[in-house]
C-alpha beads as a LAMMPS data file, in Angstrom:
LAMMPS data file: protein, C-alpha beads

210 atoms
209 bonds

1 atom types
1 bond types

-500.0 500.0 xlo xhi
-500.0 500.0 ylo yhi
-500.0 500.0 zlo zhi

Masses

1 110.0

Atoms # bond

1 1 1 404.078 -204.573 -306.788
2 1 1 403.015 -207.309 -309.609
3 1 1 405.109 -209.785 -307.930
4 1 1 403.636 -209.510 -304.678
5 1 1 400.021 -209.357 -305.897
6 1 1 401.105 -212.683 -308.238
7 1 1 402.363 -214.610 -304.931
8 1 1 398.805 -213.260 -303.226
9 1 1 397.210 -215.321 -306.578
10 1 1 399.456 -217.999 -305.800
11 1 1 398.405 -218.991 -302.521
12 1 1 394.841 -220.298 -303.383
13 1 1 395.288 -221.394 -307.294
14 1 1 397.455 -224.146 -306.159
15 1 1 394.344 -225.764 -304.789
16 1 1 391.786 -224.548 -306.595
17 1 1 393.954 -226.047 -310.436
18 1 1 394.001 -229.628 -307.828
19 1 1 389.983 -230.123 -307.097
20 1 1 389.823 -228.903 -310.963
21 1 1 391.966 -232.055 -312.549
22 1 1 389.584 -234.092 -309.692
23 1 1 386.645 -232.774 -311.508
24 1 1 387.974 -233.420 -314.570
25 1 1 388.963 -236.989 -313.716
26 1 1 385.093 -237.175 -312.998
27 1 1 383.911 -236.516 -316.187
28 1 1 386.659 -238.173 -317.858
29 1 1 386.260 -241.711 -316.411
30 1 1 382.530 -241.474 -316.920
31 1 1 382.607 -240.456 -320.613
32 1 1 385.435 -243.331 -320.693
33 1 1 382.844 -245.850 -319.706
34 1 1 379.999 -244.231 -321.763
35 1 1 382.217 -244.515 -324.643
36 1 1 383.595 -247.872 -324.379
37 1 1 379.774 -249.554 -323.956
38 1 1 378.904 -248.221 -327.055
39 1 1 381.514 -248.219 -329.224
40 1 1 382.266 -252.017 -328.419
41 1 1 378.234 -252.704 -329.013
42 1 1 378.987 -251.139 -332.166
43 1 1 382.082 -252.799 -333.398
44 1 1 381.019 -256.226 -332.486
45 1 1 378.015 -255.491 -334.852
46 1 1 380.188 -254.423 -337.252
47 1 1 382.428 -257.532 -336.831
48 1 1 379.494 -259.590 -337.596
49 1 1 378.599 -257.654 -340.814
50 1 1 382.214 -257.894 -341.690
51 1 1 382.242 -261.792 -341.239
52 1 1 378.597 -262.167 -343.107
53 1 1 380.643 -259.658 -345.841
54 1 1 383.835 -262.401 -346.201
55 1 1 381.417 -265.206 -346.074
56 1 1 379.184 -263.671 -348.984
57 1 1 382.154 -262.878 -351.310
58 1 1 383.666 -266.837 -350.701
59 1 1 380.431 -268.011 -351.928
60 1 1 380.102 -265.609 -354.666
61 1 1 376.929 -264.857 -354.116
62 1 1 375.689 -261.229 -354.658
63 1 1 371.828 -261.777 -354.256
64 1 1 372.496 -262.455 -350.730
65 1 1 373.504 -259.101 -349.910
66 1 1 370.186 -257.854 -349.413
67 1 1 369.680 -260.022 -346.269
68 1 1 372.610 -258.021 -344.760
69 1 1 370.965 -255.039 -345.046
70 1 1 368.199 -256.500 -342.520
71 1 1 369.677 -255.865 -339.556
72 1 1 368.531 -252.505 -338.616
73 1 1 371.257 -252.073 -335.285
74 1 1 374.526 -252.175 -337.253
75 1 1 375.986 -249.460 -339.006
76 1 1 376.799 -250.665 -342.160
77 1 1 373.668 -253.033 -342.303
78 1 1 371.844 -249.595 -342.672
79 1 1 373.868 -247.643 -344.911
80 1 1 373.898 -250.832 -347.238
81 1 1 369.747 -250.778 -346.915
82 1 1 370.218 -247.443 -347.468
83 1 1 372.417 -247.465 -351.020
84 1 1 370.078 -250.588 -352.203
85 1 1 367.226 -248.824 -352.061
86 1 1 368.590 -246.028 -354.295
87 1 1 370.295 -248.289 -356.109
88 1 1 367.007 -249.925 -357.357
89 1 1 365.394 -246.665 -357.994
90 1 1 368.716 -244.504 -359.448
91 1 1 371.061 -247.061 -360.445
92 1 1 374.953 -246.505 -359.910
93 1 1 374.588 -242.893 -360.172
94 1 1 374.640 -240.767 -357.086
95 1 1 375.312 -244.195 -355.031
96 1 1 378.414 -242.561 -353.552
97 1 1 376.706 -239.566 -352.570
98 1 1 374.241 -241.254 -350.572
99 1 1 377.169 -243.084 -348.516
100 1 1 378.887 -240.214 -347.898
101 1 1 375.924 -238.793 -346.726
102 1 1 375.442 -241.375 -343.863
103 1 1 379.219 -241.045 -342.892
104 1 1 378.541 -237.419 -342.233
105 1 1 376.054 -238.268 -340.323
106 1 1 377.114 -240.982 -337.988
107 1 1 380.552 -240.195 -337.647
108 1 1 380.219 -237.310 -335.203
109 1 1 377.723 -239.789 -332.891
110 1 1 380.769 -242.094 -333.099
111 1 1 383.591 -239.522 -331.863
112 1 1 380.886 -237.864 -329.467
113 1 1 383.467 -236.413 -326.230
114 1 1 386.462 -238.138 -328.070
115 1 1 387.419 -234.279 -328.387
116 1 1 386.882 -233.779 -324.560
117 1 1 389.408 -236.894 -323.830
118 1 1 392.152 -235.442 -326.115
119 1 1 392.080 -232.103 -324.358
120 1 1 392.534 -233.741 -321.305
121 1 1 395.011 -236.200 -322.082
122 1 1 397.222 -233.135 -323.714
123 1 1 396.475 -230.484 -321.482
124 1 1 396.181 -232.437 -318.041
125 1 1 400.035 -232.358 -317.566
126 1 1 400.454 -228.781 -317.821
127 1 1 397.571 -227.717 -315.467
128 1 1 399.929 -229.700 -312.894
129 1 1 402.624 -228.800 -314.090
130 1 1 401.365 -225.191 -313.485
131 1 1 399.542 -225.944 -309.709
132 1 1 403.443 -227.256 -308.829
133 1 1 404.897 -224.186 -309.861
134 1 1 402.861 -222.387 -307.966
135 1 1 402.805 -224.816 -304.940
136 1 1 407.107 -224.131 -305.378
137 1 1 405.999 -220.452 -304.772
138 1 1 404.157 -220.569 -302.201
139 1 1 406.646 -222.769 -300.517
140 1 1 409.215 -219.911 -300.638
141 1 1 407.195 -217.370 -299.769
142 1 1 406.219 -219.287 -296.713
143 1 1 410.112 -219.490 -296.141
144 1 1 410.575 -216.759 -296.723
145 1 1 408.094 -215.078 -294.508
146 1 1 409.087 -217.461 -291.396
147 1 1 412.362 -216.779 -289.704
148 1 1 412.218 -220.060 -287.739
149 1 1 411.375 -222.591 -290.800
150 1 1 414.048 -225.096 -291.971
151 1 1 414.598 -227.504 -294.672
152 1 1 411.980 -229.734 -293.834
153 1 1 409.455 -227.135 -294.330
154 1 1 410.914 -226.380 -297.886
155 1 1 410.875 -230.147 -298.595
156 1 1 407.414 -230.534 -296.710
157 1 1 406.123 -227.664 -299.241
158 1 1 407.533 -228.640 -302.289
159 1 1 406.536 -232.557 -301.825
160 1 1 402.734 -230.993 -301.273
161 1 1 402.903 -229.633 -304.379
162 1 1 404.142 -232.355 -306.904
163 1 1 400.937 -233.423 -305.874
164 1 1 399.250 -231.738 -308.606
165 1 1 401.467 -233.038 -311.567
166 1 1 401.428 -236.440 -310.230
167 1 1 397.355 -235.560 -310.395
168 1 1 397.589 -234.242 -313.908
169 1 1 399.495 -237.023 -314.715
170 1 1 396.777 -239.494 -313.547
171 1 1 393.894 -237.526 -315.017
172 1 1 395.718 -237.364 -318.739
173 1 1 396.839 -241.259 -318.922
174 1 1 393.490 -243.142 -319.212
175 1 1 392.147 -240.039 -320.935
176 1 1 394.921 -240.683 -323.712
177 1 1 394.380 -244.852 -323.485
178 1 1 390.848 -244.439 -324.180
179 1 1 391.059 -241.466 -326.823
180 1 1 393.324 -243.453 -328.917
181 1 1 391.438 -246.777 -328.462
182 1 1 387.775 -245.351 -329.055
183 1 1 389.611 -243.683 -332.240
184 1 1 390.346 -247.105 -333.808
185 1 1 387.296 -248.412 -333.310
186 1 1 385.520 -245.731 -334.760
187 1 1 388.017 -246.561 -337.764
188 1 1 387.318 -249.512 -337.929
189 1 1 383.527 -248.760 -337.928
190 1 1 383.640 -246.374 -340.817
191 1 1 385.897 -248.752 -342.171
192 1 1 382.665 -251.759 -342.099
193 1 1 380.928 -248.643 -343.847
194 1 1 383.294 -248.703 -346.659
195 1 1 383.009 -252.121 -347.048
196 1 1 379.028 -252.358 -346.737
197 1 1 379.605 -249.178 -349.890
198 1 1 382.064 -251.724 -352.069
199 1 1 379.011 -254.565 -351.576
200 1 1 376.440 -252.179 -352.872
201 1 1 377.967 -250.887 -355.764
202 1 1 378.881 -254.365 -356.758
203 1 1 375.559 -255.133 -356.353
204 1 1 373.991 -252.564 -358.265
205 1 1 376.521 -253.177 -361.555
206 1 1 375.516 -256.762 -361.213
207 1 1 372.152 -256.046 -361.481
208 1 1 372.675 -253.423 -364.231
209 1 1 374.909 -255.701 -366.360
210 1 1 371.945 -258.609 -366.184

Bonds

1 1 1 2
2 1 2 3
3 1 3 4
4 1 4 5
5 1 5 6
6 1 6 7
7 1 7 8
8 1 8 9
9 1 9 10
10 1 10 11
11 1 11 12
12 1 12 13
13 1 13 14
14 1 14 15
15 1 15 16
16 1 16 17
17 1 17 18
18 1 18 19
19 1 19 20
20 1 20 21
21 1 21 22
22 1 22 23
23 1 23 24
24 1 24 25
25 1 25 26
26 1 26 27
27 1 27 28
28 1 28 29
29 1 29 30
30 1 30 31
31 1 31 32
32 1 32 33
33 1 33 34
34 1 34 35
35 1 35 36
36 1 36 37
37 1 37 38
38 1 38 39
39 1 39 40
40 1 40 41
41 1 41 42
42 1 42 43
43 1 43 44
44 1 44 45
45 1 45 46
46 1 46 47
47 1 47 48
48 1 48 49
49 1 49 50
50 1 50 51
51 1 51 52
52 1 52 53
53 1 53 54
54 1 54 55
55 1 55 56
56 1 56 57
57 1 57 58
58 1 58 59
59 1 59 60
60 1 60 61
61 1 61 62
62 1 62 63
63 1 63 64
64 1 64 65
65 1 65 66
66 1 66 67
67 1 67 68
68 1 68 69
69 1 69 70
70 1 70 71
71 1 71 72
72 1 72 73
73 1 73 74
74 1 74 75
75 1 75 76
76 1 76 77
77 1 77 78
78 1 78 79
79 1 79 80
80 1 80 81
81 1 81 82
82 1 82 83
83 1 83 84
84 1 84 85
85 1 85 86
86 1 86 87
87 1 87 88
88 1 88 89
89 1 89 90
90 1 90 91
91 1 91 92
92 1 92 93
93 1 93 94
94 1 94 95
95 1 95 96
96 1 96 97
97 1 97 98
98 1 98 99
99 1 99 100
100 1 100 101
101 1 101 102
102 1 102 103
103 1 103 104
104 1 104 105
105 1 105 106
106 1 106 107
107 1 107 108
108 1 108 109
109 1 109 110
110 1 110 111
111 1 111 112
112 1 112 113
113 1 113 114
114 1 114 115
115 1 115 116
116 1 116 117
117 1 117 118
118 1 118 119
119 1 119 120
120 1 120 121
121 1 121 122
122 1 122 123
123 1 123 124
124 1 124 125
125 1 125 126
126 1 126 127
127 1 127 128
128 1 128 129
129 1 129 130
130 1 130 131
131 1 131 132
132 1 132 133
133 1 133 134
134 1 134 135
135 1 135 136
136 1 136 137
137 1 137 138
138 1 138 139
139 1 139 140
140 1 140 141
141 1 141 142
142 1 142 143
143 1 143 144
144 1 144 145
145 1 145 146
146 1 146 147
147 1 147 148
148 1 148 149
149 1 149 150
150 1 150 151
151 1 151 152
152 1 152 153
153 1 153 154
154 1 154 155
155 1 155 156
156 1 156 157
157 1 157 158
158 1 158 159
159 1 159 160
160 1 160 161
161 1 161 162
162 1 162 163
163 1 163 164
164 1 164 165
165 1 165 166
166 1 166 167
167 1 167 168
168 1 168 169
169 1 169 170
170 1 170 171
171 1 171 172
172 1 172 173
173 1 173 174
174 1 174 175
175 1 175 176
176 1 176 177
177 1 177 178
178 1 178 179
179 1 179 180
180 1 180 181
181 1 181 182
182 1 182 183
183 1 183 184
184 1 184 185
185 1 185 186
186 1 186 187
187 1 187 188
188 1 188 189
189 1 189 190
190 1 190 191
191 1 191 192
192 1 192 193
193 1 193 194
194 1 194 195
195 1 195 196
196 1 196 197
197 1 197 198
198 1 198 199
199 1 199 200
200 1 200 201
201 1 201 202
202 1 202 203
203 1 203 204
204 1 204 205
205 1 205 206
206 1 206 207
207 1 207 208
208 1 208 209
209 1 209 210
């Protein structure tokens, strides 16, 4: 029958779903710490431009803002080198164009295996959630199949296999910490982008108006 084929599938997936959330706890701890080393290199970068940014505008001083644009290892140090130099050549026109250009372009290095996190901070759960269910099963069956087991081998089987939710439980957390702390500093990255935009276009009207 289905059934009995089902419980046959049963008795090794349990396992086999547990070494896979181990696996996936690999890779998602070491993207974790790839992640975090370079998206708080980044951001304190960006801090820095944003500082220079809110000391510039308290002085009033536009012709500063091309010294910003010197520092080649921040974000929006480059996109504002980037909208200068068209904005001597073209003017205002096309300025946001070239902005939105370089936000395309850098914001996929930014969320690089932020994807990978999410999936396994929403699907962790349920893969065991699903390896207890079928730990449960196989539980019974044993049971089932013994004449001389008792309750402790029902409790012994089903305490074997909350192991795997209490797994998927410990592979999903940090995944979900990190996702949703790498996601606001990536906002607040393109965010320093914006502002680095604002500067330029300022900028370039100044320079039009004189």
């Amino acid at each position: 029958m289905l059934v009995d084929k089902f419980f046959m599938l049963a008795q090794g997936s349990a396992d086999a779903l547990l070494w896979l959330l181990l696996l996936t706890s690999v890779l998602s701890i070491g993207m974790i710490i790839e992640r975090f080393i370079t998206l708080r290199s980044i951001f304190q970068k960006n801090q820095e431009f944003r500082n220079q940014a809110q000391e510039l505008l308290q002085s009033y001083s536009l012709d500063e803002i091309e010294d910003l644009a010197k520092n080649k290892d921040s974000l929006p140090s480059r996109a504002l080198a980037y909208g200068l130099r068209h904005s001597k050549a073209q003017g205002v026109e096309g300025l946001a164009e070239v902005f939105n250009t370089f936000l395309m372009i850098e914001k996929p290095k930014l969320e690089k295996n932020l994807n990978f996190l999410a999936t396994v901070g929403s699907n962790a759960p349920f893969v065991g959630l699903l390896g207890t269910v079928l730990g449960i099963m196989k539980a019974f069956s044993d049971l089932a199949q013994s004449s001389g087991a008792g309750n402790e081998a029902v409790m012994a089987g089903i305490a074997h296999a909350l192991v795997a939710t209490a797994v998927g439980l410990f592979v999903a957390i940090p995944a979900v910490v990190g996702y949703n702390y790498f996601q606001k500093l990536v906002r607040q990255s393109l965010q320093s982008i914006d502002v680095a935009r604002e500067l330029c276009l300022a900028y370039a009207k100044s320079k039009k108006g004189a």
